[in-house]
Each structure stands twice: as C-alpha cells, then as structure tokens.
C-alpha positions as CSV (number, residue, x, y, z in Angstrom):
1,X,193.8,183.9,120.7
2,X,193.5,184.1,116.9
3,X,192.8,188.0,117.5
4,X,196.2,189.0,119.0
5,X,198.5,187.6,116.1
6,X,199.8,189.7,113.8
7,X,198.1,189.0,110.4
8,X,201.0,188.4,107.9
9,X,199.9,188.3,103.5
10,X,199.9,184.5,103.2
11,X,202.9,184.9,99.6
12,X,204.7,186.6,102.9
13,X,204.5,184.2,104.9
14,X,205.4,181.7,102.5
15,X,208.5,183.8,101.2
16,X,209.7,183.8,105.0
17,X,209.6,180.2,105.0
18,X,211.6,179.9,101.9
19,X,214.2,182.1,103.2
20,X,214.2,180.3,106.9
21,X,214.8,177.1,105.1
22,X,217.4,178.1,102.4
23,X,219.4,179.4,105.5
24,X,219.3,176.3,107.3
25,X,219.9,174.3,104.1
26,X,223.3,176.9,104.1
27,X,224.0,175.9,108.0
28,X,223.8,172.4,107.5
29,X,226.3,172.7,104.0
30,X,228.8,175.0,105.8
31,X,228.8,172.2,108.8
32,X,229.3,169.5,106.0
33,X,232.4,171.6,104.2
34,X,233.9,171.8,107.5
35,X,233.7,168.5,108.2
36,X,234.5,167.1,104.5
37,X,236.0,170.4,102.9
38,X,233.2,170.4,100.1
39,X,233.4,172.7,97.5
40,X,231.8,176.5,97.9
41,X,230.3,176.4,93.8
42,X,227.5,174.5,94.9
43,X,226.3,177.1,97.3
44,X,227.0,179.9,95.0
45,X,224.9,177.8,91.8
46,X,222.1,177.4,94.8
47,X,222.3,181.2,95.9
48,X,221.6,181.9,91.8
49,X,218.8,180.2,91.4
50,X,216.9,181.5,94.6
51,X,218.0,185.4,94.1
52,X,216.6,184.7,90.5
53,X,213.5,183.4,92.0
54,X,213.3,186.6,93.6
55,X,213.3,188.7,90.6
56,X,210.5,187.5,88.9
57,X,207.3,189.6,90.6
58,X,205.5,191.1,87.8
59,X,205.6,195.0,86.6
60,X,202.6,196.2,85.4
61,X,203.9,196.8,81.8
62,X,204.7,192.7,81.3
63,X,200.7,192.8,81.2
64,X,198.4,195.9,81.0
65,X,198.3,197.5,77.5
66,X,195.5,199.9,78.0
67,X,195.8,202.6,75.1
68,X,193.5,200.5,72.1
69,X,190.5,201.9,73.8
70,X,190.8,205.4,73.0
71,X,187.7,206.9,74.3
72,X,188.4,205.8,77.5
73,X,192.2,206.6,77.5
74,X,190.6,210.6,76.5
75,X,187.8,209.9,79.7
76,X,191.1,209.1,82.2
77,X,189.2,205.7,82.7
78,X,192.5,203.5,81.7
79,X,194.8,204.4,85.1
80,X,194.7,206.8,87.6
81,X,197.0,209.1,88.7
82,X,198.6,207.5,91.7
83,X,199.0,204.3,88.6
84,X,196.1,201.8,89.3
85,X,195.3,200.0,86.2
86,X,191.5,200.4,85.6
87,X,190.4,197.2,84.3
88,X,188.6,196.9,80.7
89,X,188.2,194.5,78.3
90,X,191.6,193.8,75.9
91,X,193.6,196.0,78.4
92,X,195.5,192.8,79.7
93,X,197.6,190.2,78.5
94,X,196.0,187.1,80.1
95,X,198.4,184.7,78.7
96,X,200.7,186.5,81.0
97,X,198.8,186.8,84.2
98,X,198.1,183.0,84.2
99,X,201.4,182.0,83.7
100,X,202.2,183.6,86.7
101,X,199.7,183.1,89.3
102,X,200.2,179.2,87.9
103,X,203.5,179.4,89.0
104,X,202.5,180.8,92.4
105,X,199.9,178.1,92.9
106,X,197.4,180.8,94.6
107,X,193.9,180.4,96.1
108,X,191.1,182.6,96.1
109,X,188.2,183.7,98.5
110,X,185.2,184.4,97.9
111,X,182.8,186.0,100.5
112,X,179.0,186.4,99.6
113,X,176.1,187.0,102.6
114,X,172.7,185.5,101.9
115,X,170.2,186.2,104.5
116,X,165.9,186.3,104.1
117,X,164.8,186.4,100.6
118,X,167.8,187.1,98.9
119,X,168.9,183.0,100.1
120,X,166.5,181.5,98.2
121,X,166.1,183.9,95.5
122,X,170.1,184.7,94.7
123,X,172.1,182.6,96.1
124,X,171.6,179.1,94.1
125,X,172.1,180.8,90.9
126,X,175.0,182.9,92.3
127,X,176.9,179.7,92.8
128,X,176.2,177.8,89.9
129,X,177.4,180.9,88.0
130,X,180.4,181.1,89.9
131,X,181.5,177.9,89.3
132,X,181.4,178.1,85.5
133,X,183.5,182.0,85.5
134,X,184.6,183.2,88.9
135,X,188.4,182.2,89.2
136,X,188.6,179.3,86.2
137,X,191.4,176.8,86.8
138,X,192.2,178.4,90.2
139,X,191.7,176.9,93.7
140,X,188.8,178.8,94.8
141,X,186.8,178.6,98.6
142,X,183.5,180.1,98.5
143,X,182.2,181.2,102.1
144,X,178.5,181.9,102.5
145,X,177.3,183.6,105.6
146,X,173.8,182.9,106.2
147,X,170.8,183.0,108.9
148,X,169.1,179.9,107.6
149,X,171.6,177.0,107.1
150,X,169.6,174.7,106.3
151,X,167.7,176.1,103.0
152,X,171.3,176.8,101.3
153,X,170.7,174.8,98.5
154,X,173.1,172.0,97.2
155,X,175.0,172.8,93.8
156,X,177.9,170.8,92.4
157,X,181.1,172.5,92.5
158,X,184.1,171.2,89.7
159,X,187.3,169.9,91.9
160,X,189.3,173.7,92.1
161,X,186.2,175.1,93.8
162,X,184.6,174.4,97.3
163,X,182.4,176.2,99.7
164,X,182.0,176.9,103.1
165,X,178.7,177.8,104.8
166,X,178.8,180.6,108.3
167,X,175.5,180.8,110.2
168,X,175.3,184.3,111.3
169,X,172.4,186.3,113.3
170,X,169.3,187.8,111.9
171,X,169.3,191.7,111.7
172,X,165.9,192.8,111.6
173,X,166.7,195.7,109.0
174,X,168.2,195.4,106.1
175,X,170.7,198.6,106.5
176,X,171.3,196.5,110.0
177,X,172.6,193.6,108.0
178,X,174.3,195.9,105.2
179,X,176.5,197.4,108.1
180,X,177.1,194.5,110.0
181,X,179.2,192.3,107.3
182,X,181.9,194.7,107.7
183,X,182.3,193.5,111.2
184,X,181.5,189.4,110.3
185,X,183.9,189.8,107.3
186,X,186.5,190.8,109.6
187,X,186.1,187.9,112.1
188,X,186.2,185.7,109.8
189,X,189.4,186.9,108.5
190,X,191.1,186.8,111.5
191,X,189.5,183.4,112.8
192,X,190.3,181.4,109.6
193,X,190.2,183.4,106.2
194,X,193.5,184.7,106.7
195,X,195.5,181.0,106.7
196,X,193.3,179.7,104.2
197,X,194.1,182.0,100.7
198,X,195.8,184.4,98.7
199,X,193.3,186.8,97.7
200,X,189.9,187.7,98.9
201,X,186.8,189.4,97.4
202,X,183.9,190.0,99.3
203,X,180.3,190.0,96.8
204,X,176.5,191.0,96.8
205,X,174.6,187.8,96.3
206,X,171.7,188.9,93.8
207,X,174.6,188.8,91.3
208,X,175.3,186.5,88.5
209,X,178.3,185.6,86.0
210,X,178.1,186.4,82.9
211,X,181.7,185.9,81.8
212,X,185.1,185.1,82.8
213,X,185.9,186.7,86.1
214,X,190.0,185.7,86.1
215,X,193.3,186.5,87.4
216,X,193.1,189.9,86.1
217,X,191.1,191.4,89.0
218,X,193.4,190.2,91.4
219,X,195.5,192.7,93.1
220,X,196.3,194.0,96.5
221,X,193.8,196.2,97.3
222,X,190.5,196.3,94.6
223,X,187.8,198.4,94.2
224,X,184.8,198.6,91.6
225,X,183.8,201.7,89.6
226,X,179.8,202.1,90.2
227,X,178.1,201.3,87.3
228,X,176.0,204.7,87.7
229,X,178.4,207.0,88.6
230,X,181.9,206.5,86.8
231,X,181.2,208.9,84.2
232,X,180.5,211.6,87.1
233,X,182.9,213.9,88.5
234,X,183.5,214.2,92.3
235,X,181.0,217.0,93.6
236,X,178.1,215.0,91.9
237,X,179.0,211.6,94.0
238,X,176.6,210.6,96.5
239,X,179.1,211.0,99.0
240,X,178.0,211.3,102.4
241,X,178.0,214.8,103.1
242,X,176.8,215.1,107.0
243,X,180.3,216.2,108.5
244,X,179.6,214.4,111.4
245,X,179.7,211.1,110.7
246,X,182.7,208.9,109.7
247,X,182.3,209.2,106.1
248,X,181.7,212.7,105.3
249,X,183.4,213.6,102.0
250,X,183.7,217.6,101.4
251,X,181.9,219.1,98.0
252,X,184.5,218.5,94.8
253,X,186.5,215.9,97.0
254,X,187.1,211.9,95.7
255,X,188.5,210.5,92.7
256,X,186.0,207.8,91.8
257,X,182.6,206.3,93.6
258,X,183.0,202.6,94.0
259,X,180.4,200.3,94.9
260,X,180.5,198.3,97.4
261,X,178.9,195.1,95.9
262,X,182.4,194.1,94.8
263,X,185.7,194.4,96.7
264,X,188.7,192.3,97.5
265,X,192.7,192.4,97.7
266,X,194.8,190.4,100.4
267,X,193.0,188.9,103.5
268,X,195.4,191.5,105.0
269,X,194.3,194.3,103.1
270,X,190.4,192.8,103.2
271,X,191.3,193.2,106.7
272,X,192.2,196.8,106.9
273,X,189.1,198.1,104.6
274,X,186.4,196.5,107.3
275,X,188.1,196.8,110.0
276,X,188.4,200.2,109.3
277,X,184.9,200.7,108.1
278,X,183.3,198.9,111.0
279,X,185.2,201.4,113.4
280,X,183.2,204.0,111.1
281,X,180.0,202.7,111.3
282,X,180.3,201.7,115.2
283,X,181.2,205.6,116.0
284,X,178.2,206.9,113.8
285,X,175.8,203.7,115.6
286,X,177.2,205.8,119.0
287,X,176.0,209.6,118.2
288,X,172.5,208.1,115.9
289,X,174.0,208.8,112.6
290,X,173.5,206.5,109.8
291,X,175.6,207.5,106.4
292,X,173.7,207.9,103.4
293,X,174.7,204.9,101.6
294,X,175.6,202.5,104.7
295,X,178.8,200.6,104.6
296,X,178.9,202.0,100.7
297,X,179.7,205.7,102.2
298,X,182.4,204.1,104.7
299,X,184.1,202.1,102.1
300,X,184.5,205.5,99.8
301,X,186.1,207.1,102.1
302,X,188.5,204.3,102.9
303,X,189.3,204.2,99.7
304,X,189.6,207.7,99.7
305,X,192.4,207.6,102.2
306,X,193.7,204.5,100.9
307,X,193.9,204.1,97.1
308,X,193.3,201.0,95.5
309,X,195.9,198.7,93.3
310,X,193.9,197.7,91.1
311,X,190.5,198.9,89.9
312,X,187.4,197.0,87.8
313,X,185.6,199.1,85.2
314,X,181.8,198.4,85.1
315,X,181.9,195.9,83.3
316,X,182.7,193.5,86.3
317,X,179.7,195.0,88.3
318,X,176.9,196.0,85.4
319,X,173.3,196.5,85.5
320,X,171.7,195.9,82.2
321,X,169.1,198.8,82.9
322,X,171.3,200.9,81.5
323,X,171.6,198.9,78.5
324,X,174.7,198.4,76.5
325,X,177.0,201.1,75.7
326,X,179.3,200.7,73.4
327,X,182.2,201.0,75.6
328,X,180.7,198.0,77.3
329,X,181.9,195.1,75.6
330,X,182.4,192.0,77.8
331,X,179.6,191.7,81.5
332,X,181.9,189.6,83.7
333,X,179.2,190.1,86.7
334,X,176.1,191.7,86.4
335,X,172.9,192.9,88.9
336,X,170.1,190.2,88.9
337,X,167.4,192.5,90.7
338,X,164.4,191.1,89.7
339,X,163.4,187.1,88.8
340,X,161.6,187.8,85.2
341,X,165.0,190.0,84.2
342,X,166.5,187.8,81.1
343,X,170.2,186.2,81.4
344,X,171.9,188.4,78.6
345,X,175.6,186.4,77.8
346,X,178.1,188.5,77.0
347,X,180.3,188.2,73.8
C-alpha cells in the first residue's frame, strides 16, 4: 500500500503540519475571543513570529564564497551555469551551514550495497570510517543491503549514528548487481526510507573517509564530478553512445560526467533519479542492450535532463592513483581498490 502514496520531502511534510496546527491553534483562540472577547494582539504577536519563521531558508550567498580558488574559478569548476555550487574546499562558510541544519534538527541516509567479496573486504572499514567523518554531530541511519547477513561485521557506532542491515538476492554478475540497486534503492525508499530522513546519499562500499564529509554536501538533488573526467569537455565523456538504448548522449552533448559511486538529495528526489534510471535499464534489459557504463550511463543522462543542486568536486570521490594535484587539497572520500593501498589522511 506504501507504493500508492504520494511521496511528500519529509521538511514538507513537517511544514504542513506546522501550518495545520497554527490554524487550529487560530480556531480554537477566535472560539475563545468570542466567548471571553480576548484581545486580537496576541494573535497578530503569534502570526509574527511564525511568518518570520518562514523567512529564514538559506540563499546561497549566506554561505558559498567560491572566487579564492582562482584556477578553478578560470576552469568554470566553481558553479555552473544553471547556478549549482560546485563544492571545493574553503568555498563554504561551515559555521553557517551548521547553524542551520542544527536548527532544522535533520537526519541523514546513508545507502551502501555490499554483496560477495566486497562484504568482507570493504564494508567493515567503510563503516568505521563513516562514523568518525560522514555527517559529524548529525543524526545519521546507515542502511546496508547485503546477500550474506550474517558475515556483516559488528562496529560500534557513536549515539547520532545507527545502521540498518537489508538482505537482498544474489546477482550472479556483477553488471547484474550494478543495475539492480537502482531498483532496491527505490523500494526501499518507498517502503521506509522516505519517513525515516531528510536527506539521502546512496555510496560504493570499497570507499573510505578520509575527512569530514558535512552539511555542505547536502542539497536537493547531488551529483559527483568523476574524478577522471572533470577536466574533459563533453564529446570526450564516455557517454553511452548506442542511440538505442536509454542513455544515449549525442557527440559534444553534457555538461559534466558524474560518477555514480556517490549521489544523494531528498528521498524524493533519490526517488526520482532511480526510479527513473531503473525504467532505463529495464527498457534496454527488454531489446538486449546493456549501456556502456551500467547504471553510471543512466544516471548521466538523468542528470542530464535534470540538473543537479548541488555538486561535489573530486575531492569527495578521489582515487589516489592519480596522485595529488595541487588543486586537491582536502580527500573527504577516497577509492580503496586494492587491500595493500596505504590510508593517505588528508590535511
């Protein structure tokens, strides 16, 4: 029954509530002056303070200063030109961002799969590094899909974070399971994700923290630059190109190519990127066409269609085979490939 609801952005929701309540709190204080002629001034104090409530959502200039990094500002890697911040290091008032999501009392979501190897390889050291940097000082609810429940392994988790553990079914290749999370991501949302938090991202497990990974990645849609590619320009992405399939992108079309180890926004938004994608994927599965990349190729398109809000430069997906440029300053998240690779901390 879950299915045929109408999924509403949980701050919505909670907005509507307000605004049901305040005008019952008005019924039951007109009834009241009617009966004991009370005076109006208290209504109109009480009507101040929640229209001034309502004026405080935050502009994008309170907290995103991106212009110190100048070769990036030159590159057009700073905001883009339908006025997505791009997220770098001291491009952001923190300070800021915190005070409000504080006063907003938010949680996050955190989706990661772990299936076969990469569940006992990744996924321990995934969450260990996610409670010390992914959402500090936020409530956060980690759910792990996986086909072997019983070798997740146990790792303490501070009081703001908890996890939730999703059996799923075993694909028997791995584009099989790289397709298919588009469609569990989405089931879960509507099932239970969708009452449960704010903001969602969805992550590749073989993945650790390197840094803080805060409030300033949290927007309503969010996509992450390919740590490969973001210096390219749009007829050199490895866009799908076979015009049948879902996500065929035309030579010289696209603004960015995003990976899709990292993505997020609203459960509502979440909702719209695999739903979408799934319905991609499912018409390819139905005339033998697999895109190049997988759900990677469906997910550029969407974004494609549907801009981001808010994007996150490399450094919040980096792969330390490429080194460190100097325009890499700060490795929130970084690509843990292979076991003898050394943990690098950022600065």
């Amino acid at each position: 029954m879950a299915r045929q609801f109408l999924l509403s952005h949980p701050m919505n929701s909670m907005r509507h509530t307000k605004v049901i309540l305040f005008l019952l709190i008005l019924l039951s204080l007109w009834a009241l002056h009617r009966k004991y002629h009370f005076s109006t001034r208290h209504l109109q104090k009480m009507s101040q303070c929640w229209f001034q409530a309502r004026q405080t959502e935050l502009k994008l200039s309170d907290w995103f200063h991106p212009t110190q990094i100048v070769e990036l500002v030159k590159k057009n890697l700073t905001i883009t030109e339908w006025s997505a911040p791009i997220m770098w290091h001291d491009t952001y008032d923190e300070s800021v961002l915190k005070k409000y999501y504080a006063d907003h009392n938010i949680t996050v979501g955190l989706i990661v799969f772990a299936v076969g190897r990469y569940l006992e390889r990744y996924l321990g050291r995934f969450l260990i590094s996610a409670e010390k940097f992914f959402m500090s000082g936020q409530k956060v609810i980690i759910y792990v899909m996986t086909d072997n429940f019983s070798a997740v392994p146990w790792v303490y988790l501070g009081r703001h974070h908890t996890f939730k553990i999703f059996q799923i079914g075993r694909e028997k290749r791995w584009q099989d399971v790289s397709m298919m999370r588009m469609k569990t991501i989405r089931d879960h949302i509507v099932d239970h994700i969708q009452y449960e938090v704010d903001f969602l991202f969805c992550m590749d497990v073989d993945q650790v923290f390197r840094s803080s990974y805060g409030v300033e990645t949290l927007g309503e849609s969010v996509a992450q630059l390919h740590n490969f590619w973001f210096w390219a320009v749009p007829h050199m992405f490895p866009y799908e190109r076979n015009n049948l399939s879902e996500a065929y992108m035309p030579k010289g079309k696209g603004d960015f190519y995003y990976h899709a180890a990292v993505f997020g926004g609203t459960p509502i938004q979440v909702l719209n990127i695999v739903r979408e994608c799934t319905k991609g994927i499912m018409n390819d599965k139905k005339n033998n066409i697999e895109a190049v990349w997988h759900d990677e190729s469906h997910l550029n398109k969407y974004f494609f269609l549907h801009k981001p809000t808010k994007i996150l430069s490399p450094e919040y997906c980096w792969d330390y085979l490429h080194g460190m440029p100097p325009y890499i300053k700060n490795v929130r998240l970084s690509w843990n490939f292979k076991s003898y690779r050394p943990l690098r901390e950022s600065n």
